[in-house]
VEXPALUM-740749 format. One record per residue (C-alpha): x, y, z. Coordinates in pm, 1 decimal. Layout:
N
[atom [X,Y,Z]] ...
//
This chain:
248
[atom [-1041.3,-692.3,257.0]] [atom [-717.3,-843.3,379.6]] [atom [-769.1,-1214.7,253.9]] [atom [-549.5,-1337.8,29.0]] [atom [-583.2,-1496.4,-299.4]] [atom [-362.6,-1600.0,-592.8]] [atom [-341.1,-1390.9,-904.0]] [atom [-314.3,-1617.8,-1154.0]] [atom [-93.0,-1532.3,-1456.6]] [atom [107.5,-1648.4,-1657.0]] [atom [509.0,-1640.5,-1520.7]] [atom [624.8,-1450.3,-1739.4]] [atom [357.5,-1202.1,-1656.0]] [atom [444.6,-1154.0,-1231.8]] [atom [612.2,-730.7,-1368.3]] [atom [355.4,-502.5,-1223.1]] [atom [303.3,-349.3,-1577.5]] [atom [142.5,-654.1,-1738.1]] [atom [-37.0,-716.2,-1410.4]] [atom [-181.7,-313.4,-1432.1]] [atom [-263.4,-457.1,-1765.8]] [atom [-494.6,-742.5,-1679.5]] [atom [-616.7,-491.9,-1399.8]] [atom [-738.9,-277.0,-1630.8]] [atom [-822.2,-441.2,-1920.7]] [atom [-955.8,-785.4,-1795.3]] [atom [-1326.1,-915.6,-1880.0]] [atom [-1502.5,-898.8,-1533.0]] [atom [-1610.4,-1246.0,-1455.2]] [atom [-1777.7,-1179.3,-1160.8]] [atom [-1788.0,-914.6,-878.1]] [atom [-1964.7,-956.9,-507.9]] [atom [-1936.5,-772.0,-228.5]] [atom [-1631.4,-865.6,18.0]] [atom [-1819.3,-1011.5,299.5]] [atom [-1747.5,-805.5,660.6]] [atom [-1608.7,-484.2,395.0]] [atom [-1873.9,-350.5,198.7]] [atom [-1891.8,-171.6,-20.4]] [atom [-1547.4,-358.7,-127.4]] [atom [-1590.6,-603.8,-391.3]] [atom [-1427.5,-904.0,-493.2]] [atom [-1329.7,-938.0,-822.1]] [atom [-1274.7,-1278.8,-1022.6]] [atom [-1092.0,-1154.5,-1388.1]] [atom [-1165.7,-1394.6,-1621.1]] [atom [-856.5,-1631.9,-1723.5]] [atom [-620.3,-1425.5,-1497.5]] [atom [-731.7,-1421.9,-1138.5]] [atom [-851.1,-1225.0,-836.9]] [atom [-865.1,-854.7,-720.2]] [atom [-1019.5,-595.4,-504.0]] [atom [-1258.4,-318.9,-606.8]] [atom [-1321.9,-27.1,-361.6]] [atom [-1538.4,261.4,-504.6]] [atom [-1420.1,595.8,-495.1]] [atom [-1699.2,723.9,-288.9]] [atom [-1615.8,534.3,14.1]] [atom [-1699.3,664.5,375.4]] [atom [-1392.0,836.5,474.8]] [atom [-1429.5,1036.9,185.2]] [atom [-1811.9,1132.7,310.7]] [atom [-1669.8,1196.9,650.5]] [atom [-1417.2,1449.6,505.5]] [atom [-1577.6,1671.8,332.1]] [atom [-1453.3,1506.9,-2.7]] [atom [-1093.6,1657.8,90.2]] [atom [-923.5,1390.7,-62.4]] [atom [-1022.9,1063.1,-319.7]] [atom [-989.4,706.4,-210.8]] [atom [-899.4,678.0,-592.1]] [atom [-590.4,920.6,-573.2]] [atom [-419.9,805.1,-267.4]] [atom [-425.8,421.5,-379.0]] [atom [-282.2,510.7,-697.7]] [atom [-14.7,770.8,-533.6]] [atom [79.5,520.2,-271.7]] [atom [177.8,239.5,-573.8]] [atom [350.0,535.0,-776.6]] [atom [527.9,570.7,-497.2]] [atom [654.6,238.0,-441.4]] [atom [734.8,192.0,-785.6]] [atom [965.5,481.2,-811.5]] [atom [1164.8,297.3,-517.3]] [atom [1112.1,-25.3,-623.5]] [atom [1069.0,-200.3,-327.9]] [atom [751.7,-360.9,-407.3]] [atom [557.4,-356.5,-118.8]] [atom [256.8,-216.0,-273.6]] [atom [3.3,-467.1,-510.5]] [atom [-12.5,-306.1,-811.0]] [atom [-357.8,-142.2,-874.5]] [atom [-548.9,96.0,-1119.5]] [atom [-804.2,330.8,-1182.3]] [atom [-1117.1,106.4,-1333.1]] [atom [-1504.0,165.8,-1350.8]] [atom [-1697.7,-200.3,-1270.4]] [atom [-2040.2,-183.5,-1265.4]] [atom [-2111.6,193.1,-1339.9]] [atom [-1910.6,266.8,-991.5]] [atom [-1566.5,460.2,-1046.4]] [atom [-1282.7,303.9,-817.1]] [atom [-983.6,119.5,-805.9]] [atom [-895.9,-243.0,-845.7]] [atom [-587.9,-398.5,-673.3]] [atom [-452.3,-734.6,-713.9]] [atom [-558.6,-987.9,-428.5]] [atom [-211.0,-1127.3,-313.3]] [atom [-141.0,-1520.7,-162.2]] [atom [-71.9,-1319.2,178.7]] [atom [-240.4,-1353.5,501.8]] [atom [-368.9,-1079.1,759.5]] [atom [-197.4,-985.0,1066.0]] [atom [-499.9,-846.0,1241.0]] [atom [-828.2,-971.0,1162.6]] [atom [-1179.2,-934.3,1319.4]] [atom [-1203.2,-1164.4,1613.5]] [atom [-1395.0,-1439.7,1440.4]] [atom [-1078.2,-1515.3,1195.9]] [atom [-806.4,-1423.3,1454.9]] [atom [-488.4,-1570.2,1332.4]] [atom [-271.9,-1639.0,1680.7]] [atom [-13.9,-1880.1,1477.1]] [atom [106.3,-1498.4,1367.9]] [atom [180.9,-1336.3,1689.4]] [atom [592.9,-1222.1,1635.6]] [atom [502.8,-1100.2,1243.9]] [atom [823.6,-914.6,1220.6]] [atom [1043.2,-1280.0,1302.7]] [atom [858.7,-1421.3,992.3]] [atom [953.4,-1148.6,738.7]] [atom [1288.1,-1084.6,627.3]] [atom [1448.0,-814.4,720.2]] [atom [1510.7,-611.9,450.6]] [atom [1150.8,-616.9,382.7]] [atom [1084.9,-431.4,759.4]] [atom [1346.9,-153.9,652.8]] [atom [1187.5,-95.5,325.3]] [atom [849.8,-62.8,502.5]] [atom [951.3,158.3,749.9]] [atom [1066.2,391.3,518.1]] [atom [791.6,368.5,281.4]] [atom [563.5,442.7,593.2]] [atom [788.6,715.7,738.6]] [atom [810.7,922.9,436.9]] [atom [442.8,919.0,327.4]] [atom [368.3,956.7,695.5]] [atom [162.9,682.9,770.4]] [atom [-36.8,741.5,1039.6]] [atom [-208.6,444.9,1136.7]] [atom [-52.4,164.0,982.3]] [atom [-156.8,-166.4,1206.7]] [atom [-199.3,-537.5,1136.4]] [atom [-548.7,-484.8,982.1]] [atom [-363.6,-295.3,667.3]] [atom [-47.5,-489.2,590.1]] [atom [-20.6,-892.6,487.5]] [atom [237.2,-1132.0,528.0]] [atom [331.9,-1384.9,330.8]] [atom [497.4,-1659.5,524.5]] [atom [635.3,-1861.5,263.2]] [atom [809.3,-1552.4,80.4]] [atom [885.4,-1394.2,399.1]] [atom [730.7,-1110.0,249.1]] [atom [554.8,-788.0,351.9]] [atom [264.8,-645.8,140.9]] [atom [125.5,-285.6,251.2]] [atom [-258.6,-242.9,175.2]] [atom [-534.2,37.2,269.2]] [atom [-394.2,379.6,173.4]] [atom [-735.1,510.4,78.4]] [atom [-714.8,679.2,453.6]] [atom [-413.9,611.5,594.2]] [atom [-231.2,883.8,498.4]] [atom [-513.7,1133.4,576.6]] [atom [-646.2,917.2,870.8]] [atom [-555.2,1223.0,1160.8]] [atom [-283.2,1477.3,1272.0]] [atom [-189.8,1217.1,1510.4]] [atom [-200.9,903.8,1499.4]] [atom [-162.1,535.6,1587.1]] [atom [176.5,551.9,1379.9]] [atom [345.2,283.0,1202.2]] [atom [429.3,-99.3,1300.0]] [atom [659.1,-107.1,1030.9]] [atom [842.2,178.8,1183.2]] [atom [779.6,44.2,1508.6]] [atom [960.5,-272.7,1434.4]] [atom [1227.8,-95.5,1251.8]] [atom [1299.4,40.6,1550.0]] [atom [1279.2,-226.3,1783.0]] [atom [1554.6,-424.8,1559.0]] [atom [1748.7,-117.9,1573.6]] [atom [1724.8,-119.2,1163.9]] [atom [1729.4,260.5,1121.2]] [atom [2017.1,329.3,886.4]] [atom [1945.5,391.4,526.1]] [atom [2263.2,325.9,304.8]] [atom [2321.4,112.1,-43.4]] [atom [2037.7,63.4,-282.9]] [atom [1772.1,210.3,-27.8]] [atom [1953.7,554.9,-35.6]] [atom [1930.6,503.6,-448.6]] [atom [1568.5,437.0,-410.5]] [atom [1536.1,776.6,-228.0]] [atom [1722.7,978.7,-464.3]] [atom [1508.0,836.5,-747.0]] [atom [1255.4,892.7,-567.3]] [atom [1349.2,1276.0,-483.0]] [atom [1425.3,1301.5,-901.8]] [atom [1063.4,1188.1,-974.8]] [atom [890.0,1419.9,-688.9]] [atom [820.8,1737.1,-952.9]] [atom [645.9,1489.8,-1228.2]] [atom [446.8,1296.4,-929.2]] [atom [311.0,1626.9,-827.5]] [atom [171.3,1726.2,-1199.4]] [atom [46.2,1407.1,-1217.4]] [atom [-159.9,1395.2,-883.3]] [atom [-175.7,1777.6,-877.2]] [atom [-451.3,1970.6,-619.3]] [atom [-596.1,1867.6,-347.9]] [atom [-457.5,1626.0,-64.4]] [atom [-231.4,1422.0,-288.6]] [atom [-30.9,1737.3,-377.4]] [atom [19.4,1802.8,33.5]] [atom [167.6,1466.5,57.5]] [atom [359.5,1464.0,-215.0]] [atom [523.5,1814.8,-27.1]] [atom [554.1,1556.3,274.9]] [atom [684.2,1305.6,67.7]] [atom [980.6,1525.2,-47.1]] [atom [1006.8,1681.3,289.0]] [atom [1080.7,1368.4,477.9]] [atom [1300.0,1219.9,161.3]] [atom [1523.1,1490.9,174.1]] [atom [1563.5,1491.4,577.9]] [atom [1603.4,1086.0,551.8]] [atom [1867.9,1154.0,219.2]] [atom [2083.6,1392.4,498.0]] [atom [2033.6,1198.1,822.1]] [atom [2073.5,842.3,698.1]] [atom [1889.4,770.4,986.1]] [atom [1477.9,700.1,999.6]] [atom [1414.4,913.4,1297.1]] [atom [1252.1,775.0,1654.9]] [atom [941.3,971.1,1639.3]] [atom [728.7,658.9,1802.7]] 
//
């Protein structure tokens, strides 16, 4: 699910609302099932590139109880990042292929950290030296205030050339368990002693903090709403500390 692929568009077309655009409006080419993470499906859109499809039903959701929709958390992890701008969520949408409800995210030029032992990838042992820096603080706070709880090298990508950090798999991640594995991003936040949040990352937050009420009558009920309370719980704390906290 991690494999990278280009998204082809057009330049002027790289904003994440014309991509959302060709992510929901695109003629399906075709769609097959993601080899190794079924019942994912890989998506060619016709003219404009590749993406991911992962029906709602999916087995975390089975496993729950239906507590929470693989649908709602994608979509409330990219709100998220949009509000703060730090773009380290592809952008994805709501879409029905096939008769199956789900969503469909753009397939980014990006390269797992962690993959099943038949692709392992040892040239990328020392991820964090090959990202820039900024991008690791960004993460960690993304991951800290959403509370991330098992955020590992399976669910993040890295794209060397860029230096860049892209943050995948929230259908479950922020509902995985009360405890959890935790956060790498944090981790290595923390390990580079990169905890303080000043400049345009404090702006993001208060944005972020503005937008909280609308976020929550957009993804209202159910487990989204109890993450959004997180959310503004942990956005507030960061907004008076100026500190991401060493909870590792």
């Amino acid at each position: 699910m991690s494999e990278g692929h280009n998204f082809e568009v057009p330049p002027k077309s790289h904003e994440p609302q014309i991509i959302e655009i060709v992510l929901e409006k695109g003629e399906i080419e075709s769609a097959k099932i993601l080899e190794g993470y079924f019942p994912v499906k890989a998506i060619k859109i016709k003219d404009d590139g590749r993406a991911l499809f992962k029906p709602s039903m999916g087995e975390f959701q089975e496993i729950r109880k239906k507590l929470f929709s693989r649908v709602d958390l994608e979509l409330l992890a990219f709100e998220l990042d949009k509000i703060l701008g730090f773009n380290l969520v592809p952008p994805v949408v709501a879409r029905e292929i096939g008769g199956e409800k789900g969503v469909l995210q753009q397939r980014m030029e990006a390269r797992p950290y962690e993959t099943p032992d038949d692709y392992e990838l040892p040239d990328l042992v020392g991820w964090s030296d090959m990202v820039d820096s900024e991008e690791i603080l960004k993460a960690a706070v993304f991951d800290h205030i959403i509370g991330a709880k098992d955020r590992h090298g399976g669910n993040f990508l890295i794209d060397i050339p860029n230096k860049k950090i892209w943050l995948i798999d929230h259908d479950y991640l922020m509902f995985f368990q009360k405890v959890g594995y935790g956060s790498d991003m944090v981790r290595a936040a923390l390990n580079r002693d990169m905890v303080d949040i000043s400049g345009d990352i404090r702006t993001a937050l208060e944005n972020l903090l503005g937008a909280i009420d609308s976020l929550m009558l957009k993804f209202e009920g159910g487990e989204s709403a109890k993450i959004l309370l997180g959310v503004k719980t942990r956005t507030e704390e960061l907004l008076q500390t100026n500190k991401i906290p060493n909870l590792v």
